[in-house]
C-alpha positions in Angstrom: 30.6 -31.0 -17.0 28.3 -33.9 -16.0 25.4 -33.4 -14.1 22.7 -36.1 -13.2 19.6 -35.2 -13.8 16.2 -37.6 -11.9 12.8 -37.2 -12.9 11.9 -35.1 -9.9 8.1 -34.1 -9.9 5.8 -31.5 -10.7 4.0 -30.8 -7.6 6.1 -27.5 -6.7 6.8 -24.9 -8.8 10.6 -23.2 -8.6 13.6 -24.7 -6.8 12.9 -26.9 -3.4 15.8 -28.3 -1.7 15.2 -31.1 0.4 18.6 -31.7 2.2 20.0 -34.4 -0.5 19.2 -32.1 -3.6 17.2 -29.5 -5.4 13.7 -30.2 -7.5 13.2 -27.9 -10.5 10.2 -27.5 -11.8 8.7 -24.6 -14.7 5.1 -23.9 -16.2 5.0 -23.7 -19.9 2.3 -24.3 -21.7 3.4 -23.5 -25.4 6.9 -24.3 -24.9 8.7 -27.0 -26.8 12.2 -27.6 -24.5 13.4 -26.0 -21.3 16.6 -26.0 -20.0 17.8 -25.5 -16.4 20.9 -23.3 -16.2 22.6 -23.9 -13.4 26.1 -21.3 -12.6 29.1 -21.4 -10.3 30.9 -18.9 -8.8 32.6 -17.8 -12.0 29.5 -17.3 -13.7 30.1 -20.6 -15.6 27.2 -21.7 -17.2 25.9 -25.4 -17.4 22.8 -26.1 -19.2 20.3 -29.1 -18.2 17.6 -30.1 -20.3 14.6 -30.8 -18.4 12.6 -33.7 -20.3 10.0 -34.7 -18.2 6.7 -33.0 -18.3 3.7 -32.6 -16.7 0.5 -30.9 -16.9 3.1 -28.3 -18.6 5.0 -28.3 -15.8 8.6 -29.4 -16.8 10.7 -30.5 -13.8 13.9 -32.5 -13.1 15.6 -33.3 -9.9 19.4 -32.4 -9.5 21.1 -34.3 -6.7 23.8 -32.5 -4.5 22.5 -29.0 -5.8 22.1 -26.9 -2.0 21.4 -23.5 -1.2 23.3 -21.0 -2.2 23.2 -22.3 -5.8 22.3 -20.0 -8.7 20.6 -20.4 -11.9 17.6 -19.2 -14.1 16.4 -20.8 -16.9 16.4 -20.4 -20.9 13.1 -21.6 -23.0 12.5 -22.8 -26.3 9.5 -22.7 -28.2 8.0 -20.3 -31.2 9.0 -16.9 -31.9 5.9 -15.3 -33.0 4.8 -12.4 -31.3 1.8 -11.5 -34.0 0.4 -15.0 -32.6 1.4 -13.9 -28.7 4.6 -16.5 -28.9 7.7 -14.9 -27.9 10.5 -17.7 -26.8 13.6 -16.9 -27.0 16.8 -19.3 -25.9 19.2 -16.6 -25.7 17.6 -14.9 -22.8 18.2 -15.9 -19.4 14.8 -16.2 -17.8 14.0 -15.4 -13.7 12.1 -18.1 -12.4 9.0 -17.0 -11.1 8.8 -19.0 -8.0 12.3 -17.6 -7.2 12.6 -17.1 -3.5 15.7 -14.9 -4.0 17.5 -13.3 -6.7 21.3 -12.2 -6.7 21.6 -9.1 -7.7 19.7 -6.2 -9.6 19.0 -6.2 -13.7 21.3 -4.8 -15.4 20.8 -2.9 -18.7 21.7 -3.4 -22.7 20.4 -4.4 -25.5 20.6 -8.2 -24.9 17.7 -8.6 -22.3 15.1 -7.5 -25.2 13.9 -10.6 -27.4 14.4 -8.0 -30.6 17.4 -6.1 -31.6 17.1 -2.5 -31.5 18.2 -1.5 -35.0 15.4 -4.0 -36.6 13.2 -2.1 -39.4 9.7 -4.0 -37.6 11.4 -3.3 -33.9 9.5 -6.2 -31.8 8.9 -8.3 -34.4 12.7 -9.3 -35.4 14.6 -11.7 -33.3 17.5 -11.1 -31.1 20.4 -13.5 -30.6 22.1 -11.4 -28.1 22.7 -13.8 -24.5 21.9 -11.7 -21.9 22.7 -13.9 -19.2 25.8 -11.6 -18.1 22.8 -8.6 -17.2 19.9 -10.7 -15.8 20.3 -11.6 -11.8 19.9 -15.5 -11.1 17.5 -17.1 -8.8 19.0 -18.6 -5.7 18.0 -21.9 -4.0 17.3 -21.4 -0.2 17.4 -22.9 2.8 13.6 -22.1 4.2 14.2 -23.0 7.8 14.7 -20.2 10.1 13.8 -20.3 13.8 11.0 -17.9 14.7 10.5 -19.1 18.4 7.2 -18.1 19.2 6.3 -15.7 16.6 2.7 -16.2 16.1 0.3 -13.4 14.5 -0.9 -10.4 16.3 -4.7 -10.9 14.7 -5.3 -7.0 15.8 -8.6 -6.4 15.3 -9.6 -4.4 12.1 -11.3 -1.2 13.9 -8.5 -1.2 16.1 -6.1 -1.0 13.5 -3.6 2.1 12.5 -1.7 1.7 9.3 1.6 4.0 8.8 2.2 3.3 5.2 6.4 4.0 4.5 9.0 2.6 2.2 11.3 0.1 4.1 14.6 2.3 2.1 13.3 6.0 2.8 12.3 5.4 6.2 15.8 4.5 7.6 18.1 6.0 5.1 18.9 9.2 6.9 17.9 8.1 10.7 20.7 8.6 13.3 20.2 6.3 15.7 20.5 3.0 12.9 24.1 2.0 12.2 25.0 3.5 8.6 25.5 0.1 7.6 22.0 -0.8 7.8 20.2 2.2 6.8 18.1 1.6 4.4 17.7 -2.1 4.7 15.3 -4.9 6.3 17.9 -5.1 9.7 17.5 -1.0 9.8 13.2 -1.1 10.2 13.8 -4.3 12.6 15.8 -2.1 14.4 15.4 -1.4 18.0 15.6 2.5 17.0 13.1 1.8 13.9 11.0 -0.2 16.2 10.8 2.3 19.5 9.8 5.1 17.5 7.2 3.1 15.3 6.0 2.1 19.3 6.3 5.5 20.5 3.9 6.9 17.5 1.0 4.2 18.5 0.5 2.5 15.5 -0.6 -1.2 15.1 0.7 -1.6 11.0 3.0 -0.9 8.9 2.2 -1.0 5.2 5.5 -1.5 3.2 5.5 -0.3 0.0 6.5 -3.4 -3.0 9.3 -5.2 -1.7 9.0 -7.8 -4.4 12.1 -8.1 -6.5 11.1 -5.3 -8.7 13.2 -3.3 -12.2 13.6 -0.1 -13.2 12.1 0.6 -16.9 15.0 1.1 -19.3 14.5 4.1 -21.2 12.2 5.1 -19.4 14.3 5.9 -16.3 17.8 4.4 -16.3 18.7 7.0 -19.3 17.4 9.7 -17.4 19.7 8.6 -14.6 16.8 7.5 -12.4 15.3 4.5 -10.8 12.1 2.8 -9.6 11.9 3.8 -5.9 8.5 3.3 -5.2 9.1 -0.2 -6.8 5.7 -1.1 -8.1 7.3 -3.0 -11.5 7.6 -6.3 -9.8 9.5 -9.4 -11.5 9.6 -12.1 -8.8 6.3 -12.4 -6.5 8.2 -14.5 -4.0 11.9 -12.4 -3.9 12.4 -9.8 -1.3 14.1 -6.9 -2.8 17.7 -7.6 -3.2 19.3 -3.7 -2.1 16.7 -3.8 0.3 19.4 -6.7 2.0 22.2 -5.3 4.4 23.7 -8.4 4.0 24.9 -8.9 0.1 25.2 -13.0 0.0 22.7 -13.9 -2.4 19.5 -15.4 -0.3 20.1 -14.2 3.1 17.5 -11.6 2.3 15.4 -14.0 3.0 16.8 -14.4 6.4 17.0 -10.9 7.0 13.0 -10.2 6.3 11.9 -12.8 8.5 14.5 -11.1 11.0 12.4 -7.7 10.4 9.0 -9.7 10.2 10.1 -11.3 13.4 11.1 -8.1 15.5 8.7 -6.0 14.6 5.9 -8.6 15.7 7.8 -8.5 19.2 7.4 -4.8 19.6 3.6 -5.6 18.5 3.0 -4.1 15.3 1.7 -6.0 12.0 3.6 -5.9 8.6 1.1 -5.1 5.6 2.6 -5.9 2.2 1.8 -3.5 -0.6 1.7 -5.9 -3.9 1.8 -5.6 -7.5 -0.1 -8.9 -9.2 -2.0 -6.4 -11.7 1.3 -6.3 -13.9 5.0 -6.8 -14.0 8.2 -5.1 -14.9 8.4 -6.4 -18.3 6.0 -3.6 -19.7 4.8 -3.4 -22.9 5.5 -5.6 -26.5 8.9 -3.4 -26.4 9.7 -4.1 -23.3 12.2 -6.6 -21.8 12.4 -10.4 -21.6 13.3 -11.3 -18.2 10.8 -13.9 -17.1 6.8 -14.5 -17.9 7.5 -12.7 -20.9 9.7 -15.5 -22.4 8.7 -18.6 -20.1 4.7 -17.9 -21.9 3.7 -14.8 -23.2 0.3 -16.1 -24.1 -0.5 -17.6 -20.9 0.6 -15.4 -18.6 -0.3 -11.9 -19.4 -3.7 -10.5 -21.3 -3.5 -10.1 -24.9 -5.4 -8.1 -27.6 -7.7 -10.9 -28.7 -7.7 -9.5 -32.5 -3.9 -8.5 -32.5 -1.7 -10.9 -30.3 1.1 -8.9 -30.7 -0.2 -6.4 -28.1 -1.2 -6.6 -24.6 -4.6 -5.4 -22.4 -3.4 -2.6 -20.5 -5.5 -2.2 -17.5 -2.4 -0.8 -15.0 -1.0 2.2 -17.7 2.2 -0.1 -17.1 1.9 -1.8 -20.5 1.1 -5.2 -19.4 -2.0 -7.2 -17.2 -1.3 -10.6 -15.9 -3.8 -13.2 -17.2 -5.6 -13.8 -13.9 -8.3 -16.1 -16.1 -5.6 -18.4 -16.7 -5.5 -21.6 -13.8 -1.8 -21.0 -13.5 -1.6 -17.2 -13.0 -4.0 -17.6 -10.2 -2.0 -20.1 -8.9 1.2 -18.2 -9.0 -0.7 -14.9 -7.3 -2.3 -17.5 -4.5 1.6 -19.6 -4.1 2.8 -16.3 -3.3 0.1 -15.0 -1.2 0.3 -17.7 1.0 4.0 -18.4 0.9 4.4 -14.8 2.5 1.9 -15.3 5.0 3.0 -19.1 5.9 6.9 -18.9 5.2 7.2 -15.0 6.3 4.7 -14.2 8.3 3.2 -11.3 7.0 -0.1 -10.2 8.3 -2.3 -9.1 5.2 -1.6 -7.4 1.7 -2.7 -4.1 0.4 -3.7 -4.3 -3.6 -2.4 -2.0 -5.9 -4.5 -1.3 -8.8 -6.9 -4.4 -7.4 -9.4 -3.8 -10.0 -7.5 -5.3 -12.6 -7.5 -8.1 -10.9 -11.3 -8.5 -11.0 -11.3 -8.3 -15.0 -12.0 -11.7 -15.8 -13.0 -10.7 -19.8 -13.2 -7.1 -19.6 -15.3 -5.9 -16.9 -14.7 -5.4 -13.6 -16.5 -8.2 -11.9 -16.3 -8.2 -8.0 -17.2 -12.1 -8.4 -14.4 -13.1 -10.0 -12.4 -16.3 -9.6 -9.6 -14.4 -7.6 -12.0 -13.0 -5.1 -13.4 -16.5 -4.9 -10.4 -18.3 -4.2 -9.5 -16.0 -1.2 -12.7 -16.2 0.3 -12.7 -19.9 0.6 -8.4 -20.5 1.5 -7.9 -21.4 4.7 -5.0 -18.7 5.0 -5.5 -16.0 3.3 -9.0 -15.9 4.5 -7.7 -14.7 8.1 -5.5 -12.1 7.0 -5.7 -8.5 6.5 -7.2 -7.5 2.4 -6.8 -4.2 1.5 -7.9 -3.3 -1.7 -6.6 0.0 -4.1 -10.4 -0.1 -5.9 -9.5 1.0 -9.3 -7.4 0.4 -12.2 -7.1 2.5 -15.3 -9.5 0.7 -17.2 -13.1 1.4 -18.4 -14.8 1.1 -15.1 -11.8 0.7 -13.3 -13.1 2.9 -10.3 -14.6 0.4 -7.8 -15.1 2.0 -4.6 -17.3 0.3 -2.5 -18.2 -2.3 -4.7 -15.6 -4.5 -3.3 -16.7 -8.3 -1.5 -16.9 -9.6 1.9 -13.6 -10.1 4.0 -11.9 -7.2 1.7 -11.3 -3.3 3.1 -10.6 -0.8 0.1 -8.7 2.7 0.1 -11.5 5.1 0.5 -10.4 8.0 -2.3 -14.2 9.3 -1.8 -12.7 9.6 1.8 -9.7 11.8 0.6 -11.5 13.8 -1.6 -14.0 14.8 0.6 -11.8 15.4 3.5 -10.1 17.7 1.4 -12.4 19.6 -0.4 -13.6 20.3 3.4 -10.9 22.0 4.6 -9.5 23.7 1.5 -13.1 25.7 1.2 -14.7 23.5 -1.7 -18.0 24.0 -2.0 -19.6 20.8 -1.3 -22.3 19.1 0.9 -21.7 18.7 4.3 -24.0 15.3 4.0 -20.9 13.6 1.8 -18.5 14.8 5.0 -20.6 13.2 7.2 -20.8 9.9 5.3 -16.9 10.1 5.6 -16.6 11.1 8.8 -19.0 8.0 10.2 -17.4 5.0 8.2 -19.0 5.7 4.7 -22.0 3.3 5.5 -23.6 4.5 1.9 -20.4 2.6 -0.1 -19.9 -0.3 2.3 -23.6 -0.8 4.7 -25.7 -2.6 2.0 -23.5 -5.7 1.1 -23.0 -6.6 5.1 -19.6 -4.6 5.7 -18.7 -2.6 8.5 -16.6 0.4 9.1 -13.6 -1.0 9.2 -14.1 -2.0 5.5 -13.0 2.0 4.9 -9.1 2.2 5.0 -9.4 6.3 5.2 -6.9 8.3 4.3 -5.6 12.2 3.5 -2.4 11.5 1.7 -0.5 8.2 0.5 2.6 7.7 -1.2 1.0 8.9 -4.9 0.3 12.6 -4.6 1.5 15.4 -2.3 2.4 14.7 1.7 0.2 16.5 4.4 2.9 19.3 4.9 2.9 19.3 1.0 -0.8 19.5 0.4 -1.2 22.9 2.4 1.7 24.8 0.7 1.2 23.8 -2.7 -1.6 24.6 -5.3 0.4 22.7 -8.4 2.8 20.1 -8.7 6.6 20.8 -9.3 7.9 17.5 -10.7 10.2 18.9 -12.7 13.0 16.3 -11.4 11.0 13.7 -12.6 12.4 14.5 -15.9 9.1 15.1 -17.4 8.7 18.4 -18.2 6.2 18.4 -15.0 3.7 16.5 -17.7 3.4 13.6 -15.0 1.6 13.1 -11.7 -2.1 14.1 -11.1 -2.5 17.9 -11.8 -6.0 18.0 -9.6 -4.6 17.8 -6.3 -7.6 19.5 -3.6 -4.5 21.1 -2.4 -4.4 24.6 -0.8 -1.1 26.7 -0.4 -2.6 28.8 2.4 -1.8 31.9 0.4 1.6 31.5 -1.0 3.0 28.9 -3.4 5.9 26.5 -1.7 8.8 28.0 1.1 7.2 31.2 2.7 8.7 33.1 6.2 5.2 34.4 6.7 4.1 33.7 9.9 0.3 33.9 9.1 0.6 31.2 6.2 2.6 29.4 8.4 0.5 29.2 11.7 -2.3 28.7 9.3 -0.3 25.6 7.6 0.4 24.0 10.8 -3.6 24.5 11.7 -4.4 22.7 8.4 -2.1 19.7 9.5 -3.9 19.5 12.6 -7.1 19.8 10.9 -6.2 16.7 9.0 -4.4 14.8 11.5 -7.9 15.1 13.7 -10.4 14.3 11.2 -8.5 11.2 10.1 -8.1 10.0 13.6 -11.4 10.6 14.7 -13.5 9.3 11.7 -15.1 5.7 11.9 -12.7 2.9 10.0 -9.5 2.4 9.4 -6.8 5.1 9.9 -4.0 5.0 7.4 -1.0 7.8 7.6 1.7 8.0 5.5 5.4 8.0 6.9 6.9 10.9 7.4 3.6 12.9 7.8 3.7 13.8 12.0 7.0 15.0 10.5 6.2 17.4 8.6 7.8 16.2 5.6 7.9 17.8 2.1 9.1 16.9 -1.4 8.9 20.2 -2.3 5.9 19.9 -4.6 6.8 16.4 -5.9 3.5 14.9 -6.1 4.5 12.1 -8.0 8.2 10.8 -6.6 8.3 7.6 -7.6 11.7 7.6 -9.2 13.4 9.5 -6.4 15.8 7.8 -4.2 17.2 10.6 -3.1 16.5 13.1 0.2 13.4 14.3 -1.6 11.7 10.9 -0.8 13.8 9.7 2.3 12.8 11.1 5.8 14.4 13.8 7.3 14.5 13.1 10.8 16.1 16.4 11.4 13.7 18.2 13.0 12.6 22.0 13.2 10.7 23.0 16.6 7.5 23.0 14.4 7.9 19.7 13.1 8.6 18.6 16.4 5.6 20.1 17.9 3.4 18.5 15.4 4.9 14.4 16.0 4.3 15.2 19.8 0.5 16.9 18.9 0.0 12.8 16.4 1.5 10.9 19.3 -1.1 12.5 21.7 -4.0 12.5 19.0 -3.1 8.5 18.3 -3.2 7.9 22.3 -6.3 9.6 22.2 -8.3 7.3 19.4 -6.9 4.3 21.0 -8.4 5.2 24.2 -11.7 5.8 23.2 -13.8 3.0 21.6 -16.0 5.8 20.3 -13.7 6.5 17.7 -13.1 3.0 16.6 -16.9 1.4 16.0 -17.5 -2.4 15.1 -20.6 -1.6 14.1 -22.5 1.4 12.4 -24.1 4.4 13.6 -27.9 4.1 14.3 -29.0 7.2 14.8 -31.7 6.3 17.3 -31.1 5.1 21.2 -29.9 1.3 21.6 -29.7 0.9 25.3 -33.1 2.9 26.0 -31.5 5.9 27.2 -33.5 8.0 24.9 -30.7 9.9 23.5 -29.3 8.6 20.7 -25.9 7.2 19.3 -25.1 10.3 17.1 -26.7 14.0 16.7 -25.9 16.3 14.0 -26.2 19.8 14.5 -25.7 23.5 12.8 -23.8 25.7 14.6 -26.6 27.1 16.5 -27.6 24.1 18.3 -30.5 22.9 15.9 -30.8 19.6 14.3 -29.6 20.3 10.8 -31.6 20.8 7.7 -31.9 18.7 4.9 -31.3 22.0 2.9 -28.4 22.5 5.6 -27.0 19.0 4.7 -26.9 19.9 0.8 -26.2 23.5 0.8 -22.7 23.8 -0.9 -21.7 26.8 1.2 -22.4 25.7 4.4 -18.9 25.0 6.5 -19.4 23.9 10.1 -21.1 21.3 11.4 -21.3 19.8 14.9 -21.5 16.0 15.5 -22.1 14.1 18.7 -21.2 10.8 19.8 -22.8 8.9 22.7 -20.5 6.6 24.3 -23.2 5.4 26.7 -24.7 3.9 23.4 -22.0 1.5 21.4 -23.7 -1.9 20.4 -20.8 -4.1 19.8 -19.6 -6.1 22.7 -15.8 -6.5 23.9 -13.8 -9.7 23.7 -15.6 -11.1 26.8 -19.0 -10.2 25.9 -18.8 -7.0 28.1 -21.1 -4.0 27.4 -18.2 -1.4 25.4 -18.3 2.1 27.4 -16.5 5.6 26.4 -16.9 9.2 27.2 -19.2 11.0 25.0 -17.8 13.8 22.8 -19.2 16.7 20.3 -16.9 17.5 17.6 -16.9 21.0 15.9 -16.1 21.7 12.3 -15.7 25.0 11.0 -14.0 25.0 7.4 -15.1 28.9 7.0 -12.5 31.1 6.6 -13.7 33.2 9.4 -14.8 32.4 13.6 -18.0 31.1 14.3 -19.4 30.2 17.2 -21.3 27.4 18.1 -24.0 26.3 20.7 -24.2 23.0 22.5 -27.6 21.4 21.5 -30.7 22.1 23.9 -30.6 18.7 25.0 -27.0 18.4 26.1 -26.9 21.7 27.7 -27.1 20.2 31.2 -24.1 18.4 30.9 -20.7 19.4 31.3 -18.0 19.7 28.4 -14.4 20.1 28.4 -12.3 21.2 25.8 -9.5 18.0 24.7 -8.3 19.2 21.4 -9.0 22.6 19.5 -6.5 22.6 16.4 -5.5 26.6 17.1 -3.3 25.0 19.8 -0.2 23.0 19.0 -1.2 20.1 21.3 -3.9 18.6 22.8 -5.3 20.1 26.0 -5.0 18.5 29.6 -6.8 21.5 31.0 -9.2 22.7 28.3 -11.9 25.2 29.7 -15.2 24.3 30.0 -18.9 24.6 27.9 -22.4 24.5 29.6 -25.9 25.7 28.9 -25.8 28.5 26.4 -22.5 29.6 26.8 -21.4 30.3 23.2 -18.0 28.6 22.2 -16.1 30.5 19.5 -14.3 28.0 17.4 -11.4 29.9 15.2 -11.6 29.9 11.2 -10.9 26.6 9.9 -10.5 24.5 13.1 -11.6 21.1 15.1 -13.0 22.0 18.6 -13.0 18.2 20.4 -15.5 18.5 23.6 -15.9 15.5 26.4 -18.6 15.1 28.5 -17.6 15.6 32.2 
C-alpha cells in the first residue's frame, strides 16, 4: 500500500500530530537507513523509509496519520558489536520519545539481535522478526482539559512524602471499584484520595511508572515479573497495566486524570525515575529500542572492549549521559512530565551514575548544569538516590544546590539507635537536627535531607522490628539476594510470635520510629503501607512480587489500626508546629536576645552533655530542647514564625531511666504530648516541673511542651 511521505523536520523527536498528520522523527548517529513502520489494526505492517536527515535526526512527515496509530521503527546500519555497532532490521525498535506504548513485551527468542544456539552467543546475528512480541508506540492526541490545575509549590520543609507503588497501593482496597484497582483511575480515586488526605501528607512519591520490562531469564522463567519496575524502556510512556482503560494511549489520559485529582485534594505527585540505565541490560540482553536505534551513542561502553558496557547501576547497562543527545532525551522527558503532565518533581534512582561524566562521580557535571539553569525543572522538586554501584558511587551530601538526596546516614543512624548499636550519640544528633555536617557547608538547608527509616528496598517498619535476616526465599534466589546487613532487630523472636512482650515491645519500636522521623529537621519520607503495619514476611528485597506480599492489606488488626490512628495524630502534630519543620539551621546560641538559646542538649540528669558523653558508644538517652520563641526564618508575609517549645527524651537502653529537666527550664511548666509506651498521643499528659524526676520506659520517646 501507498503511503506519502513529506520531508517533515527535525526539530522534535518521536511522533507529533498536528491535526492534518503526524511528523516522525529518530536520532541515529551511526545508522545508514531507517524505516518507519507504521501498523493497522490487523497487525499489518507497512514500511516507510525515512530519507531525509538531519543533524542525525531522520524524520519524514505522514499526512492523514492521527492518534491512535501504531508503529515502531526498524534500523539499519553495522552489525558489529566488538566495535559497539549492533543494528539489526529484523527487530522492531520502541521509539524512545514514545508517549504511549500498546501493550507489554512479550518474550522469545526473536527480540535478541543474536540467536541463542550461536557458538560466540552475542556476537552472531539473528534474523528472527520480532515485531509480533515488541509493543508499538502510539501517536497521541496531547490535549486534555486540566481547568485550573496549576502546581501546589508546597514548600520543601513543609513537605511529607509517602513513597507507594501506584499497583500495590490499590490492588486490595475495598472501597475502589475492582475494575480499577490497581490502576491510575484507582489512586485518583475519591477513596485513594480521602485516605491519602486523612493521613496528612503533602507527596506522593510513585515508584517508576515509565513503560518499564521484565528481564527474561532472569524472571519471566522463574514465573515472576518486575514489580518495582525500575528497568525502564520508554522515558515518556506511562506504564501500560498501570491503565484501567486498555485502548492503546488513553493512559495518557488516565495519568493526567490521577495527576489532576490528586492536585485537587492538595497533595503533590513525585516521580521516582530510572535515567541511570534501561531494560535492555547487558551485551546479552534484548534489542528493544536504544540498544538497536545506537548502541554506541546511547549507553557507556568499555573504551578498550566495545562489545561490553560500563555498569555503574548492577543492571548491566549506563546510559551515555556525555553524549548531547542522551542528555537531551533525559531533559525532553523531564520537562515533558512536568509541562505536559504536571508532575511536581522527580526522585533519582541511583543519581550518581548520572554524575559520571568519564568515570568519576562529579557533582559538576553537565546534567546537574543543565537543571540548574532550565527554566522548568529549576522550580520543581530534585530528589536525589546519592549513590550508584560504582567506585565512589556513595555521594551523600555531596550533592549541588536546588537538589535534596535520600539521607541513608539518616537511616542508619536512626537504626543503629533504637536497635542498641553502639554508636555516638553526636551522629544521632546530627540526624535528628537536619544533618547540617553533610549539607551546611555548600549553602543547603535542612530540607536538603529527605530522611527516612524504611523505603521500598529493604524491610518495612513492621518488618524491621521482627526480623534479624532476610527470608527472600520467593525471590527464587536461594535467599542469595537483597542486602544481608539490615540494623534490623526481631525484639527477641525471629518473624510471627503470640508473645505479648515481643509484641508490645514491637509496636513501641514502631512508635519509636514513627516519632523520630516526624520530629527530626528535613524532609519526612514514609513508605506506604507503614502506619499499617505492613509486612512481607522478611522479604527485604520484593521487587519481583506482584502478589499480596507487596500489595497493601488494608485489612486491619486492632493493632494495626491503633498505630494509623497514633501516624495520623503524630503527622497533625509536625504540621502544627513550625519547630519541627526549620528553614533554616540550628544555632545553638540565642537569636532574638532572649538569652536562652535555639537548642540545648542534655544527659539524662539535666547537665549539658559531655564531649566524652557525645562520643561514648554506650551511652543511650539523650535529651534535646527546642525553643520556639527562637526560629529565624520568617513566614510568607515576613511575620516573626512562633511555636511551643518542647524537650524531647530518648532512651534507647534496654532498661528505665529517668531524666531531669535542665536547671534552667525548671521554672517552666511541661506537659507530657507523646510518650511511645502509649498507643496514641496524649491530650491529657501529666505534668513536669522543678526537679521532679520523669521516668521514661526502656527504649521510648517522652515528647514534653512548654505550658
Amino acid at each position: 500500500m501507498y503511503i506519502p511521505i513529506w520531508p517533515g523536520n527535525a526539530k522534535t523527536n518521536g511522533a507529533t500530530w498536528d491535526g492534518k498528520g503526524t511528523n516522525f522523527a529518530l536520532f541515529s548517529e551511526n545508522a545508514t537507513a531507517v524505516e518507519l513502520c507504521l501498523f493497522d489494526s490487523k497487525d499489518q505492517e507497512t514500511r516507510i523509509p525515512l530519507t531525509e536527515v538531519e543533524n542525525f535526526v531522520w524524520h519524514g512527515y505522514v499526512p492523514g496519520i492521527a492518534p491512535g496509530q501504531r508503529y515502531g521503527f526498524r534500523v539499519h546500519g553495522p552489525f558489529a558489536p566488538n566495535e559497539g555497532h549492533r543494528f539489526n532490521p529484523h527487530k522492531l525498535l520502541i521509539d524512545p520519545y514514545a508517549k504511549a506504548l500498546d501493550g507489554e513485551i512479550g518474550y522469545g527468542e526473536e527480540i535478541f539481535g543474536y540467536r541463542w544456539e550461536d557458538p560466540e552467543l552475542d556476537l552472531g546475528y539473528s534474523e528472527l522478526d520480532d515485531a509480533h512480541l515488541v509493543p508499538k508506540a502510539v501517536v497521541v492526541d496531547e490535549s486534555f482539559d486540566w481547568e485550573d490545575d496549576q502546581p501546589l509549590d508546597i514548600p520543601q520543609h513543609e513537605t511529607i512524602i509517602y513513597e507507594m507503588h501506584v499497583r500495590g497501593f490499590t490492588k486490595l482496597h475495598p472501597d475502589i471499584p475492582e475494575e480499577l484497582r490497581g490502576t491510575y483511575a484507582g489512586l485518583g480515586h475519591p477513596a485513594a484520595i480521602a485516605y491519602l488526605q486523612s493521613l496528612g501528607i503533602t507527596a506522593v512519591e510513585l515508584m517508576p511508572v515509565h513503560h518499564f520490562l521484565s528481564q527474561p531469564g532472569h524472571l519471566v522463567d522463574k514465573g515472576l515479573r518486575n514489580y518495582w519496575g525500575y528497568d525502564s524502556i520508554g522515558y515518556f510512556a506511562p506504564q501500560y497495566n498501570y491503565s484501567a482503560d486498555p485502548t492503546p494511549g488513553n493512559q495518557v489520559r488516565e495519568f493526567k486524570e490521577m495527576v489532576k485529582a490528586l492536585h485537587a485534594g492538595g497533595i503533590e505527585v513525585i516521580l521516582d525515575v530510572v535515567y541511570n540505565h534501561t531494560g535492555e541490560g547487558n551485551h546479552c540482553g534484548p534489542t528493544l529500542s536504544l540498544r538497536g536505534i545506537d548502541n554506541a551513542s546511547y549507553y557507556r561502553l568499555v573504551e578498550d572492549d566495545r562489545r561490553y558496557y560500563m555498569d555503574f547501576t548492577g543492571c548491566g547497562n549506563s546510559l551515555n549521559v556525555s553524549h548531547p543527545q542522551v542528555l537531551k532525551l533525559i531533559m525532553d522527558s523531564l520537562r515533558y512530565w512536568v509541562l505536559e503532565m504536571h508532575v511536581d518533581g522527580f526522585r533519582f534512582d541511583l543519581a550518581s551514575a548520572l554524575a559520571r561524566e568519564l568515570y568519576e562521580v562529579n557533582s559538576l557535571a553537565a546534567f546537574f548544569d543543565i537543571i540548574h539553569q532550565d527554566p522548568v525543572l529549576s522550580n520543581v522538586k530534585l530528589i536525589a538516590e546519592p549513590w550508584d554501584v560504582g567506585e565512589g558511587g556513595y555521594q551523600v551530601g555531596k550533592f549541588p544546590l536546588l537538589w535534596s538526596e535520600w539521607n541513608g546516614k539518616y537511616r542508619d543512624t536512626v537504626r543503629d539507635f533504637w536497635r542498641g548499636e553502639d554508636s555516638s550519640l553526636a551522629e544521632f544528633a546530627y540526624r535528628l537536627t537536619g544533618s547540617s555536617d553533610l549539607y551546611e557547608d555548600n549553602g543547603r538547608q535542612p530540607h536538603a535531607s529527605i530522611n527516612f527509616v524504611t523505603a521500598h528496598d529493604g524491610f518495612t517498619l513492621n518488618d524491621l522490628v521482627s526480623y534479624n535476616e532476610k527470608h527472600n526465599e520467593n525471590n527464587g534466589e536461594d535467599n542469595n539476594d537483597g542486602e544481608s546487613h539490615n540494623r534490623s532487630w526481631n525484639c527477641g523472636e525471629e518473624g510471627e510470635t503470640d508473645d505479648p512482650d515481643i509484641l508490645e515491645l514491637r509496636n513501641r519500636q514502631r512508635r519509636n520510629f514513627l516519632v523520630t522521623l516526624m520530629l527530626s529537621q528535613g524532609v519526612p519520607m514514609m513508605v506506604s503501607g507503614d502506619e499499617l503495619g505492613r509486612t512481607q514476611k522478611g522479604n527485604n528485597n520484593a521487587y519481583c512480587q506482584d502478589n499480596e506480599i507487596s500489595w497493601l492489606d488494608w485489612d486491619l488488626p486492632k493493632s494495626n489500626a491503633t498505630l494509623l490512628d497514633f501516624t495520623r495524630q503524630l503527622i497533625y502534630f509536625r504540621r502544627q508546629h513550625p519547630i519541627f519543620r526549620r528553614r533554616k539551621w540550628f544555632q545553638g546560641q540565642a537569636i532574638h536576645g532572649s538569652g536562652v538559646n535555639d537548642l540545648g542538649w542534655f544527659n539524662p540528669d539535666g547537665g549539658e552533655m559531655t564531649e566524652e558523653q557525645w562520643n561514648a558508644g554506650y551511652a543511650k538517652a539523650i535529651a534535646v530542647f527546642l525553643n520556639g520563641e527562637e526560629i529565624p526564618a520568617r513566614g510568607p508575609q515576613g511575620e516573626r514564625v512562633m511555636d511551643d517549645s518542647f524537650i524531647l527524651l530518648f532512651n534507647a537502653h534496654y532498661e528505665e531511666i529517668e531524666f531531669l529537666l535542665p536547671e534552667g527550664l525548671q521554672a517552666r511548666h511541661w506537659q507530657v504530648i507523646i510518650d511511645t509506651k502509649e498507643s496514641l498521643l496524649l491530650p491529657e499528659g501529666p505534668y513536669y516541673s522543678g526537679n521532679q524526676p520523669i521516668l521514661t520506659e526502656a527504649r521510648s520517646v517522652i515528647v514534653m511542651q512548654m505550658r
